[in-house]
KETIKE-545634 format. One record per residue: residue number from 1; z, x, y of N, C-alpha, C, O in turn. Coordinates in nm, 3 decimals, m for minus. Example, Ala and Ser with C-alpha at 12.3 -4.5 7.8 and 13.67 -1.06 7.14 Angstrom:
2
<r i="1" n_Z="0.780" n_X="1.319" n_Y="m0.569" ca_Z="0.780" ca_X="1.230" ca_Y="m0.450" c_Z="0.780" c_X="1.320" c_Y="m0.330" o_Z="0.846" o_X="1.424" o_Y="m0.332"/>
<r i="2" n_Z="0.708" n_X="1.285" n_Y="m0.225" ca_Z="0.714" ca_X="1.367" ca_Y="m0.106" c_Z="0.787" c_X="1.290" c_Y="0.003" o_Z="0.804" o_X="1.341" o_Y="0.114"/>
This chain:
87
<r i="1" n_Z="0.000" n_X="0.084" n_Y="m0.117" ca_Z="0.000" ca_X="0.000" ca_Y="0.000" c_Z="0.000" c_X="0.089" c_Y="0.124" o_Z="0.081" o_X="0.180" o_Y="0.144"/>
<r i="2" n_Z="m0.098" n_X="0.053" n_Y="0.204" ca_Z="m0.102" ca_X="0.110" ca_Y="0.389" c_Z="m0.090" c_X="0.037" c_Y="0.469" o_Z="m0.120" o_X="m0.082" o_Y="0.457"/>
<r i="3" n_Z="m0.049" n_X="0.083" n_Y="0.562" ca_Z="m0.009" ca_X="m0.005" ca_Y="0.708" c_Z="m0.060" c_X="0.042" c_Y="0.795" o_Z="m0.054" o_X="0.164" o_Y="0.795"/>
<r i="4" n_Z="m0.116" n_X="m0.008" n_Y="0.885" ca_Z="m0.164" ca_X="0.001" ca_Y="1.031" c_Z="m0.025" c_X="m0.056" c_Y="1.109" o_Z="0.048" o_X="m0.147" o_Y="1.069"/>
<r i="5" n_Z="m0.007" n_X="0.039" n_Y="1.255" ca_Z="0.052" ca_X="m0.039" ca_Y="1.319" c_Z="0.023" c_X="0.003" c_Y="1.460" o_Z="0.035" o_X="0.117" o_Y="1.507"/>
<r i="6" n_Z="m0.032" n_X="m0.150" n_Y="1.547" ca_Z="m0.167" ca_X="m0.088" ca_Y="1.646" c_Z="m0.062" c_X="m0.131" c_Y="1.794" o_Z="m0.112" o_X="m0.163" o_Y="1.902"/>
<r i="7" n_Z="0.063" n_X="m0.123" n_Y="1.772" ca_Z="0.167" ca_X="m0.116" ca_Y="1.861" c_Z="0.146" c_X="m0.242" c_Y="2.008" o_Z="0.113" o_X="m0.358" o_Y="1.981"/>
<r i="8" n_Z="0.167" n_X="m0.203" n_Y="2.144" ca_Z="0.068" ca_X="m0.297" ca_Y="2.210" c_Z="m0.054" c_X="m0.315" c_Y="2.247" o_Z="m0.110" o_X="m0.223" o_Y="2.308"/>
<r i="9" n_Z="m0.127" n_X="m0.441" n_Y="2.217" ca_Z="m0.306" ca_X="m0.429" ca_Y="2.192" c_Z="m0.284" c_X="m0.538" c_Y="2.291" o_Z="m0.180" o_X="m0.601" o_Y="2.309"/>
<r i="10" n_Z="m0.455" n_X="m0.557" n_Y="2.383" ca_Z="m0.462" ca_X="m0.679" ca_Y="2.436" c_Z="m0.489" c_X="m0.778" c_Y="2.370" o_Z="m0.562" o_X="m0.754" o_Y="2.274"/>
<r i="11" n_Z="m0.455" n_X="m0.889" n_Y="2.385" ca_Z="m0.472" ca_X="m1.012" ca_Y="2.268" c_Z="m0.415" c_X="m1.111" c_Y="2.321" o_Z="m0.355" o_X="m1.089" o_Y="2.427"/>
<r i="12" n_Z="m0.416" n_X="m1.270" n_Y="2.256" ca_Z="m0.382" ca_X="m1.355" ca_Y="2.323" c_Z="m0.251" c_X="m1.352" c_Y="2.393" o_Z="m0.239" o_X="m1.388" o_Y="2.510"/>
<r i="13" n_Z="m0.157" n_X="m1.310" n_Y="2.322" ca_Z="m0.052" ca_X="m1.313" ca_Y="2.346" c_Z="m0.013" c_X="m1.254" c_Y="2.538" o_Z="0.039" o_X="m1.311" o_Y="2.634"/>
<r i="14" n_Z="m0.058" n_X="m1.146" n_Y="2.521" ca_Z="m0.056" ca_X="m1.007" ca_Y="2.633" c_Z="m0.137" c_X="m1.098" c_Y="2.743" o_Z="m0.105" o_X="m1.101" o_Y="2.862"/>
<r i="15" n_Z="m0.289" n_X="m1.200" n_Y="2.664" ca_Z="m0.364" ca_X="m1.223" ca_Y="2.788" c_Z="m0.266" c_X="m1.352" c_Y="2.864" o_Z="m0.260" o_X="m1.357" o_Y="2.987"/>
<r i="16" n_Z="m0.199" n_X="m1.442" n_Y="2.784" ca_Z="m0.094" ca_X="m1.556" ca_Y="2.807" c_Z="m0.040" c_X="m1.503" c_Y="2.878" o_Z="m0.091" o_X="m1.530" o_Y="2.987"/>
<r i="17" n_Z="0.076" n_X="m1.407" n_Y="2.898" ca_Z="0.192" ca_X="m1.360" ca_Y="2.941" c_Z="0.139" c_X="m1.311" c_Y="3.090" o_Z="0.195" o_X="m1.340" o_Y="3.196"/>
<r i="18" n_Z="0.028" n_X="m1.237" n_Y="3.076" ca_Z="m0.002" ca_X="m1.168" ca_Y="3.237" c_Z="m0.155" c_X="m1.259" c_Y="3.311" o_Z="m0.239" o_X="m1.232" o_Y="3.397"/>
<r i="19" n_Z="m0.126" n_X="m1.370" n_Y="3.222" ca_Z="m0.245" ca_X="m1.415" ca_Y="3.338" c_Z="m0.361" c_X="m1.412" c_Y="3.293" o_Z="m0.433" o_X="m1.494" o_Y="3.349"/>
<r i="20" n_Z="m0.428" n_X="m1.329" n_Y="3.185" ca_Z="m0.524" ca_X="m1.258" ca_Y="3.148" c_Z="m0.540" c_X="m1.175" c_Y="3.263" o_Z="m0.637" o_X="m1.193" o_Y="3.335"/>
<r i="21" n_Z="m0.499" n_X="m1.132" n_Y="3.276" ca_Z="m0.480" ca_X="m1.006" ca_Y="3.390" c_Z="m0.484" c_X="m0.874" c_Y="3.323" o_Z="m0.380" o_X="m0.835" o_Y="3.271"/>
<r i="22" n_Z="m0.577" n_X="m0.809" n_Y="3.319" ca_Z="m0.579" ca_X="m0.670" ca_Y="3.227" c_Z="m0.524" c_X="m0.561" c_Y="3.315" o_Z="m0.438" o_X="m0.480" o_Y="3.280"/>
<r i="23" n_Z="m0.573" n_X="m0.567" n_Y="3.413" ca_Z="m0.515" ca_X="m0.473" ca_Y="3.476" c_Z="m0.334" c_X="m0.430" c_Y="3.509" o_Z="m0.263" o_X="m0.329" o_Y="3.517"/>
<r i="24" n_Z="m0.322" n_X="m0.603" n_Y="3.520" ca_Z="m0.182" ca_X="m0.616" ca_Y="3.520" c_Z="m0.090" c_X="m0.572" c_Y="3.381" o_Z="0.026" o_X="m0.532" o_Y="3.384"/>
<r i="25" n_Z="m0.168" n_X="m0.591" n_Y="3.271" ca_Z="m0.087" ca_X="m0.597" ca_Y="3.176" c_Z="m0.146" c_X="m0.376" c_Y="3.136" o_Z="m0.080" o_X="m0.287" o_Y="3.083"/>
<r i="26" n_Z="m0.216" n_X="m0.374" n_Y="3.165" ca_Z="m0.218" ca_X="m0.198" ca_Y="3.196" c_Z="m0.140" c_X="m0.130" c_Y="3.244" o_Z="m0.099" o_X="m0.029" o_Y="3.187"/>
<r i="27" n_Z="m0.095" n_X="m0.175" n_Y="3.379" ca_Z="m0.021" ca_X="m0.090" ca_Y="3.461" c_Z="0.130" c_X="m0.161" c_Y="3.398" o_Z="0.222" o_X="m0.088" o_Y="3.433"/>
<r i="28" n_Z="0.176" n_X="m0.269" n_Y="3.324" ca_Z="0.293" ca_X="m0.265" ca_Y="3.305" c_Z="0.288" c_X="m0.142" c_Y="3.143" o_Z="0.367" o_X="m0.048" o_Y="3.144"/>
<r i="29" n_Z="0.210" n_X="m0.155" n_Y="3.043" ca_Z="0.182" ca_X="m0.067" ca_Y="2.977" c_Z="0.188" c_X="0.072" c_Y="3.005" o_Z="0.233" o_X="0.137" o_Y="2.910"/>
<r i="30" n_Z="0.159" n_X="0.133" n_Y="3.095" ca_Z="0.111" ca_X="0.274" ca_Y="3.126" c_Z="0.222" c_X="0.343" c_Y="3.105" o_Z="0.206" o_X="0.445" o_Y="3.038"/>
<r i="31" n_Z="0.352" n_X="0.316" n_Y="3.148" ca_Z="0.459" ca_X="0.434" ca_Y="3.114" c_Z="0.488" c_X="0.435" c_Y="2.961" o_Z="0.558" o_X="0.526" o_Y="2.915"/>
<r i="32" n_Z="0.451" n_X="0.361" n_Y="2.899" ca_Z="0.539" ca_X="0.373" ca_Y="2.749" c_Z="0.369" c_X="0.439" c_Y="2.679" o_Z="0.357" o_X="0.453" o_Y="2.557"/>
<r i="33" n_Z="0.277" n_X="0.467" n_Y="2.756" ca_Z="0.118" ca_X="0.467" ca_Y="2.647" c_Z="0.130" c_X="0.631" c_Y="2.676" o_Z="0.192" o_X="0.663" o_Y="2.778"/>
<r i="34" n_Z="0.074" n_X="0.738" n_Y="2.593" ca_Z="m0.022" ca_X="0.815" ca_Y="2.662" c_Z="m0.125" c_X="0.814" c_Y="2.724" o_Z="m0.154" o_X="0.886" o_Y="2.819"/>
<r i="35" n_Z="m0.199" n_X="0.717" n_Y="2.666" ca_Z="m0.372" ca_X="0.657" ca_Y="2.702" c_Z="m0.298" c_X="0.649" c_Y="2.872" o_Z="m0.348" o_X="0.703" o_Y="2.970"/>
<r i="36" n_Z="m0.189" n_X="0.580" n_Y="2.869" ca_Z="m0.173" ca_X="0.422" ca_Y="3.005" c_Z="m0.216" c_X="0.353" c_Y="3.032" o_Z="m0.244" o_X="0.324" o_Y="3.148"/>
<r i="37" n_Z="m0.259" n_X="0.253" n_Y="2.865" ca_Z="m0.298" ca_X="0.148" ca_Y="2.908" c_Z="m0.279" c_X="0.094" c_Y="2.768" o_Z="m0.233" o_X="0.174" o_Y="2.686"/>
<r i="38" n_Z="m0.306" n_X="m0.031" n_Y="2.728" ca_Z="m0.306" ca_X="m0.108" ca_Y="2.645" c_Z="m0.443" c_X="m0.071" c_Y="2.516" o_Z="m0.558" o_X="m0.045" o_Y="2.550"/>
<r i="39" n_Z="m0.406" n_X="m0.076" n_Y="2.403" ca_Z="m0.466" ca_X="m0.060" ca_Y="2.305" c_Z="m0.585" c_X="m0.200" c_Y="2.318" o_Z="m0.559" o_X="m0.309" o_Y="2.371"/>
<r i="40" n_Z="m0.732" n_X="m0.155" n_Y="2.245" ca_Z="m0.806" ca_X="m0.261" ca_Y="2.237" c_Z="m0.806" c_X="m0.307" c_Y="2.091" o_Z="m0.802" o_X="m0.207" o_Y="2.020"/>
<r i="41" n_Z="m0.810" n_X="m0.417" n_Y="2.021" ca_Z="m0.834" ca_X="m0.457" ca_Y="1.907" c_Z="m0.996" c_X="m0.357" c_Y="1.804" o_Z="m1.028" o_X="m0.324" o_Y="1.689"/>
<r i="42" n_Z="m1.037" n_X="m0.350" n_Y="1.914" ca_Z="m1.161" ca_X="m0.276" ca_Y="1.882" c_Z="m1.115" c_X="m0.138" c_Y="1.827" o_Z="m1.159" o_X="m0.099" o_Y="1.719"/>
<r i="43" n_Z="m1.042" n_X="m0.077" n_Y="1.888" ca_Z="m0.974" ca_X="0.014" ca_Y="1.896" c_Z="m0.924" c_X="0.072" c_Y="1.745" o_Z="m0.950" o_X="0.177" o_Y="1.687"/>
<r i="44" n_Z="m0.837" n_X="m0.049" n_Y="1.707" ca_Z="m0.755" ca_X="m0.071" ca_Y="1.595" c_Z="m0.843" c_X="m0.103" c_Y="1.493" o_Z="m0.806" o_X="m0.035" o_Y="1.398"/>
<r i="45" n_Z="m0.960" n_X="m0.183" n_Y="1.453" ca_Z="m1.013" ca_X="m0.211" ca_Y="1.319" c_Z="m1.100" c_X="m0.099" c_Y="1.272" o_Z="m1.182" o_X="m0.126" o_Y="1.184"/>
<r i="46" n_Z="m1.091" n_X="0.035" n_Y="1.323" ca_Z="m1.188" ca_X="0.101" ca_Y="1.229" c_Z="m1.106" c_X="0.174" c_Y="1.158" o_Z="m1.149" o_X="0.238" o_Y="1.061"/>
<r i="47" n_Z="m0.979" n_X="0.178" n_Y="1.192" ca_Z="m0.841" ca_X="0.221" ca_Y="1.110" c_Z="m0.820" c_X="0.120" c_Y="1.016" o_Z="m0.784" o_X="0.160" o_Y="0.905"/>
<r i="48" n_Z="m0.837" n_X="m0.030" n_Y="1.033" ca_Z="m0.830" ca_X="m0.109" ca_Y="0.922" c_Z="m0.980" c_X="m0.094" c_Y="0.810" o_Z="m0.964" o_X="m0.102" o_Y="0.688"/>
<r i="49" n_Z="m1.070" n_X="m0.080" n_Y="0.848" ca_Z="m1.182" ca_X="m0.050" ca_Y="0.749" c_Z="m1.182" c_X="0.066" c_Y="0.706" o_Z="m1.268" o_X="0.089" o_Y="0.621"/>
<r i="50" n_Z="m1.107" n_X="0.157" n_Y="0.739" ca_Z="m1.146" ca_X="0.280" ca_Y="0.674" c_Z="m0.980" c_X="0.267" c_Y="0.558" o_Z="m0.976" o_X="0.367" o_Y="0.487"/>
<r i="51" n_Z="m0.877" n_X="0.187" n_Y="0.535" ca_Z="m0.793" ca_X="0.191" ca_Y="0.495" c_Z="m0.834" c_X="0.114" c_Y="0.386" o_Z="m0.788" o_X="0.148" o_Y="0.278"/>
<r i="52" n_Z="m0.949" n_X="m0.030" n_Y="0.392" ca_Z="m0.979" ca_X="m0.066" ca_Y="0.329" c_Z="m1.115" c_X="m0.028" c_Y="0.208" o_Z="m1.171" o_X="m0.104" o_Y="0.128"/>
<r i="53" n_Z="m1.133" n_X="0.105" n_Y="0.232" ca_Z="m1.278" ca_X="0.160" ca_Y="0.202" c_Z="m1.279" c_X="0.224" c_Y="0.108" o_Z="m1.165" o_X="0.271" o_Y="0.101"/>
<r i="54" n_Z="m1.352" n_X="0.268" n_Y="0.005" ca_Z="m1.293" ca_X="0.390" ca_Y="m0.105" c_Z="m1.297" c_X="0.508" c_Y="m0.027" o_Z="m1.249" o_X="0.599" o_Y="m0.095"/>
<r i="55" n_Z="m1.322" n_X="0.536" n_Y="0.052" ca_Z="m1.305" ca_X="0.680" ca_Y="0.170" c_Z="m1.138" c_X="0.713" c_Y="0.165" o_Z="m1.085" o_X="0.823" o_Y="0.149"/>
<r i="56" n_Z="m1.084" n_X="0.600" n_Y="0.180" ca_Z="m0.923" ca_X="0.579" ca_Y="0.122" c_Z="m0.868" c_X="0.568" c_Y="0.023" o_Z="m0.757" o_X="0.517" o_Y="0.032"/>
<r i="57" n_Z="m0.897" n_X="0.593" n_Y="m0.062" ca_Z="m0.891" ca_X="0.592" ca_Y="m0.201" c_Z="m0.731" c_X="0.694" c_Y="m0.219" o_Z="m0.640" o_X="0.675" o_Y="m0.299"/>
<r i="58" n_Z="m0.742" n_X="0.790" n_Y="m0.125" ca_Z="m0.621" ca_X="0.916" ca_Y="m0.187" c_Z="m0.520" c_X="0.844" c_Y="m0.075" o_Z="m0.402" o_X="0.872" o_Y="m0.091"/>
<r i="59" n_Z="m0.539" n_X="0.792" n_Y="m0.009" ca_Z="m0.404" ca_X="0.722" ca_Y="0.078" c_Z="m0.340" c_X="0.576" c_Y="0.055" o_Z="m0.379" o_X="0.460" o_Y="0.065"/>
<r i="60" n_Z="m0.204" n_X="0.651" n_Y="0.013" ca_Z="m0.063" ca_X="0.578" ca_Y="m0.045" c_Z="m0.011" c_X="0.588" c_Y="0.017" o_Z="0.000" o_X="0.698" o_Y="0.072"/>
<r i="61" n_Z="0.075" n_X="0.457" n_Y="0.063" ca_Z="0.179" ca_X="0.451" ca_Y="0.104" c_Z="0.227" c_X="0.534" c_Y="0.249" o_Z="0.329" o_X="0.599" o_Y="0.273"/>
<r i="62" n_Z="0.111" n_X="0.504" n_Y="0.330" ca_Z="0.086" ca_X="0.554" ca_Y="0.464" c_Z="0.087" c_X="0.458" c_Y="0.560" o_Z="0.046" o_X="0.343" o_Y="0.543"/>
<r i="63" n_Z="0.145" n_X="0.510" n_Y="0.684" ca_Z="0.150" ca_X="0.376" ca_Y="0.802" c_Z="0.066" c_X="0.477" c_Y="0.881" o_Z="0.104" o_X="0.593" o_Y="0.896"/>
<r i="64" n_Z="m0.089" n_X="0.416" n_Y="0.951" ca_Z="m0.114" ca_X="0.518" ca_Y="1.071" c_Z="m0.063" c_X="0.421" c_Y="1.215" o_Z="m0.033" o_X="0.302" o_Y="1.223"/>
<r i="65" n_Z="m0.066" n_X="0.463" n_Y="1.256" ca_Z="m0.030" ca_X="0.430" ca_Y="1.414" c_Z="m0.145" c_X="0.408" c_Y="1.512" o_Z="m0.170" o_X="0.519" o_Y="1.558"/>
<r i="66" n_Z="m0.205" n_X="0.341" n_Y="1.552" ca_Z="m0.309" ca_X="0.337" ca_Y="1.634" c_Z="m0.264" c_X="0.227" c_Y="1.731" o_Z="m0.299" o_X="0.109" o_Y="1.730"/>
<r i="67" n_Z="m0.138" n_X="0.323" n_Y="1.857" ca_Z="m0.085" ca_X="0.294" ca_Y="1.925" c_Z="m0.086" c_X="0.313" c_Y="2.102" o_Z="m0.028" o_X="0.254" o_Y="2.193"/>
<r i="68" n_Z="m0.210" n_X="0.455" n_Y="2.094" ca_Z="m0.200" ca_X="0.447" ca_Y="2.212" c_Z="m0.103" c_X="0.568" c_Y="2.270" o_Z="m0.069" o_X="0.582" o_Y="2.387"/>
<r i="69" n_Z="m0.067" n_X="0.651" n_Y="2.160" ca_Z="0.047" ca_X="0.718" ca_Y="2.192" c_Z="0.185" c_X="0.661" c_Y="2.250" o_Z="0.266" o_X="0.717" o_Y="2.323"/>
<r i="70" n_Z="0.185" n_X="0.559" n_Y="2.207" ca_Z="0.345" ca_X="0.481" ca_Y="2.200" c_Z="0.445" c_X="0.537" c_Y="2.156" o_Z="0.533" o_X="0.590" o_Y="2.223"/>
<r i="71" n_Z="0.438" n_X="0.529" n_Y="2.013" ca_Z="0.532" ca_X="0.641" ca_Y="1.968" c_Z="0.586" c_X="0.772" c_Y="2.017" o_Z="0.704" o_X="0.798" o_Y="2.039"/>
<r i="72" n_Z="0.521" n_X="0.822" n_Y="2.025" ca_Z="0.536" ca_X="0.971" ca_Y="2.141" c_Z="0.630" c_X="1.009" c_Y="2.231" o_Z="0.709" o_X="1.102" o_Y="2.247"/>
<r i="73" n_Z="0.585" n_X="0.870" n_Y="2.304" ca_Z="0.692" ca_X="0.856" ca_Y="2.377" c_Z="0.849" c_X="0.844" c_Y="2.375" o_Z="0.941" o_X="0.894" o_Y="2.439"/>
<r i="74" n_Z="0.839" n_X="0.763" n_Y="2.282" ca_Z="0.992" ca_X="0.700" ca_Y="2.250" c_Z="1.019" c_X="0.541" c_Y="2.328" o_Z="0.939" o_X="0.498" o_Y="2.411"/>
<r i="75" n_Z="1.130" n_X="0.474" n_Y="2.291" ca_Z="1.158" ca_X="0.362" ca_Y="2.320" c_Z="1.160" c_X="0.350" c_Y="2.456" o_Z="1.156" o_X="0.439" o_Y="2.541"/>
<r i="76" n_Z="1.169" n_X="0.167" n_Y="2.475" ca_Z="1.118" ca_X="0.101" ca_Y="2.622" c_Z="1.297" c_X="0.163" c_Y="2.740" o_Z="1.300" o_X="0.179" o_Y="2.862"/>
<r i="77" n_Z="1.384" n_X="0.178" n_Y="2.663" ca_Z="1.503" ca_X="0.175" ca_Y="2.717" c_Z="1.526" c_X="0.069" c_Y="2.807" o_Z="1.585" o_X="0.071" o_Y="2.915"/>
<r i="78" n_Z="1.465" n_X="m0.036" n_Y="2.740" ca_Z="1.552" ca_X="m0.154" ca_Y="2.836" c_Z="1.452" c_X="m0.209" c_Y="2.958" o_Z="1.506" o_X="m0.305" o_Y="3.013"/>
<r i="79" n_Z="1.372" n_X="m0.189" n_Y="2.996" ca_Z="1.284" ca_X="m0.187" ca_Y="3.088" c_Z="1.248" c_X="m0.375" c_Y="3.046" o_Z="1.230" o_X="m0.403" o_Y="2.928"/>
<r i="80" n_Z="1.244" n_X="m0.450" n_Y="3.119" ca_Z="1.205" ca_X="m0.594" ca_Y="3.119" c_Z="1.023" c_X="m0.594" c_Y="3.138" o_Z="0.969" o_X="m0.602" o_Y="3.248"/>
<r i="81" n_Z="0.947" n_X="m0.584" n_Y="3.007" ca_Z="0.815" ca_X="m0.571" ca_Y="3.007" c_Z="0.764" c_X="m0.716" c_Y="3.037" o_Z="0.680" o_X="m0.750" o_Y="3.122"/>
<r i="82" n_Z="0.824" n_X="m0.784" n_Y="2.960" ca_Z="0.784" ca_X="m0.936" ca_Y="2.941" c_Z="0.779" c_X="m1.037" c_Y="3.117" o_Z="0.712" o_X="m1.117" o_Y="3.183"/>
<r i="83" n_Z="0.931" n_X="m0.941" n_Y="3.117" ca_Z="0.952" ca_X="m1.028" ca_Y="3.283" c_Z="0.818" c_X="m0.932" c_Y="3.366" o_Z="0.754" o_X="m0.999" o_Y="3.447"/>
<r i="84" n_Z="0.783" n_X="m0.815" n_Y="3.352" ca_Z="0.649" ca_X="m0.793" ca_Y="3.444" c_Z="0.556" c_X="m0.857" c_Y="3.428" o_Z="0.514" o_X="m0.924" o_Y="3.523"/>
<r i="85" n_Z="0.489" n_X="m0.859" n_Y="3.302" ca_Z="0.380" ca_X="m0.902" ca_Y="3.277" c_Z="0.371" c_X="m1.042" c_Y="3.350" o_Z="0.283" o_X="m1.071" o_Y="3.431"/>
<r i="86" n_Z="0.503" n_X="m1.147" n_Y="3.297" ca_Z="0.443" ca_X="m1.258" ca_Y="3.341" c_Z="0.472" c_X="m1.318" c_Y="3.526" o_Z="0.433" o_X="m1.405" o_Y="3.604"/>
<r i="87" n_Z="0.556" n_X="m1.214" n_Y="3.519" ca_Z="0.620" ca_X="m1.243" ca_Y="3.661" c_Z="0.504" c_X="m1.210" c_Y="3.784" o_Z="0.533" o_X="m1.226" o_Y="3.903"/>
């Protein structure tokens, strides 16, 4: 079993919360990304097809991250993302 985990992506959810406001929901993104900005779904499925592919065949029990450099960073420490986005 593999996991993808494509951390924050734009999507309905992100477009609900800020308006569909990309920009908006970028610049609340940018300190926690390396990129600084929000992951695209596009972004994320060639990590899901290639997990699903025999190209993958030797990968077990792997999570990749296609986050944006999220991780990297480390946690939000509290920062009210939700109240930016929609506020």
């Amino acid at each position: 079993m593999n996991a993808v985990s494509p951390g924050w992506t734009w999507s309905n959810v992100i477009r609900d919360l800020s308006g569909n406001n990309r920009a908006k929901a970028d610049q609340v993104a940018a300190p926690f990304h390396l990129n600084a900005r929000l992951v695209d779904a596009e972004e994320v499925a060639p990590t899901v097809v290639f997990l699903c592919s025999p190209a993958a065949s030797g990968s077990n029990g792997t999570e990749i991250a296609v986050d944006g450099g999220y991780r990297a960073l480390g946690p939000e420490q509290q920062i009210a993302q939700i109240a930016a986005l929609s506020g």
